[in-house]
C-alpha positions in Angstrom: 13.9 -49.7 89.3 12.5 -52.5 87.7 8.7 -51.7 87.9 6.5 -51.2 85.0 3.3 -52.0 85.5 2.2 -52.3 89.3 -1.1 -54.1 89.1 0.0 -56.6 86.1 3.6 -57.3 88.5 2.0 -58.1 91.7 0.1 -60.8 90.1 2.7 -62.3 89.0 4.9 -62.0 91.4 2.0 -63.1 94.0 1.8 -66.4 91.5 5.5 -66.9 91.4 5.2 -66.8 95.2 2.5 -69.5 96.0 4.2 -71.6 93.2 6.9 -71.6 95.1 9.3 -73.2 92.5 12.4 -71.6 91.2 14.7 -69.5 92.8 13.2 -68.3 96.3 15.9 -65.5 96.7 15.3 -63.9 93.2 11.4 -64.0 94.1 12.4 -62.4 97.6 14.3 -59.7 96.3 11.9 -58.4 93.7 9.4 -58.7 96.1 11.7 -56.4 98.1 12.0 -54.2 95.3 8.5 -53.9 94.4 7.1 -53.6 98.1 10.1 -50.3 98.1 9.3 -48.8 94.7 5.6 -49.9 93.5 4.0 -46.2 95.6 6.2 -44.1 94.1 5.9 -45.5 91.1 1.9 -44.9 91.2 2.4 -41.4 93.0 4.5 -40.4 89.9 2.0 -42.0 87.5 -0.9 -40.4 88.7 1.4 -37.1 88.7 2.0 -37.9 84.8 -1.4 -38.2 84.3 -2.5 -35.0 85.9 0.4 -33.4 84.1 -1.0 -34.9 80.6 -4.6 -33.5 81.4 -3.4 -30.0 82.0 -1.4 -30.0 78.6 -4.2 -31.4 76.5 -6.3 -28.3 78.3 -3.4 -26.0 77.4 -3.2 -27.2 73.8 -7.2 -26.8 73.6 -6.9 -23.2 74.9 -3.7 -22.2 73.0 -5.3 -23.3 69.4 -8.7 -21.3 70.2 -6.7 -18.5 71.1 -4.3 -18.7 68.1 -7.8 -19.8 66.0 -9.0 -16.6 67.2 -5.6 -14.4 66.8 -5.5 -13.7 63.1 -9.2 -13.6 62.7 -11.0 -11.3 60.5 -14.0 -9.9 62.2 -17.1 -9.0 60.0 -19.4 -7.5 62.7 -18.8 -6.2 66.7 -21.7 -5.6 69.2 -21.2 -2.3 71.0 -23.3 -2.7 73.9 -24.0 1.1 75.9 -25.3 2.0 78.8 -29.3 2.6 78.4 -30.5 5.6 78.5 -33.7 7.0 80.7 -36.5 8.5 77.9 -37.7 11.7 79.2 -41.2 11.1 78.2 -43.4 8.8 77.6 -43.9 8.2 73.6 -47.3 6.1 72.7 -49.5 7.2 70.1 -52.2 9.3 70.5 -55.6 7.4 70.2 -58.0 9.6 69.6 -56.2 11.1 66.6 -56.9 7.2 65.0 -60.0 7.3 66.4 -60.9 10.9 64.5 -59.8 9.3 61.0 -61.4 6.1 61.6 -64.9 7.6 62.2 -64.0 10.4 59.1 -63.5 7.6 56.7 -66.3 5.4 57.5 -68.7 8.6 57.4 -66.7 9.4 53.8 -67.2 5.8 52.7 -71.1 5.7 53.8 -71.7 9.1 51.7 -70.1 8.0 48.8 -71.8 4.6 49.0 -75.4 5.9 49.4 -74.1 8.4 46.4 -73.8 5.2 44.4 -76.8 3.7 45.2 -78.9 7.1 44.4 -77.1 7.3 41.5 -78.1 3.6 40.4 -81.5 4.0 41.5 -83.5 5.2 38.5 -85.5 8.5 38.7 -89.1 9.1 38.4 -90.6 12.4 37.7 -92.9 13.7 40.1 -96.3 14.4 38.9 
């Protein structure tokens, strides 16, 4: 239909109007042309455009997917539903408690056995 590039053509043809030189009917009819054909032209390029954005998206998608087909997995999460603990688990403190104070008491006799051994004797007289 004779149009290529809208923006680029009415310039031109808007110069080759106010020049007004050279053959007035040829500027006319491509005026006429252009004024008939220039919206669809940018209805069908901004149609293209959208068309070329979804296929880049579909491209992106198909080669994760076939990236993804073939694919040898090394681990999988299983996620399961939680289960309610019937009771309470938390250690029992006084049981620490018991073997802390019966290893210090341990470690203080065999300590002042150490030192009374060290020490040395005098008879009694």
């Amino acid at each position: 239909m004779g149009i290529y590039d809208v923006p680029y053509q009415a310039k031109e043809l808007a110069a080759a109007m106010l020049r007004g030189s050279g053959n007035t009917a040829k500027i006319a009819e491509m005026q006429k042309t252009f004024n008939e054909h220039s919206g669809d032209y940018m209805v069908l390029t901004a149609w293209l455009e959208g068309e070329i954005r979804g296929l880049e998206e579909f491209i992106s998608r198909y080669d994760l997917a076939f990236s993804q087909h073939d694919r040898q997995f090394t681990h999988a999460s299983v996620i399961s539903s939680p289960e309610v603990a019937q009771k309470r688990y938390s250690p029992v403190r006084w049981i620490y408690g018991v073997l802390f104070m019966l290893g210090g008491f341990l470690m203080t006799l065999l300590t002042i056995g150490v030192l009374e051994a060290g020490q040395k004797k005098e008879p009694l007289t």
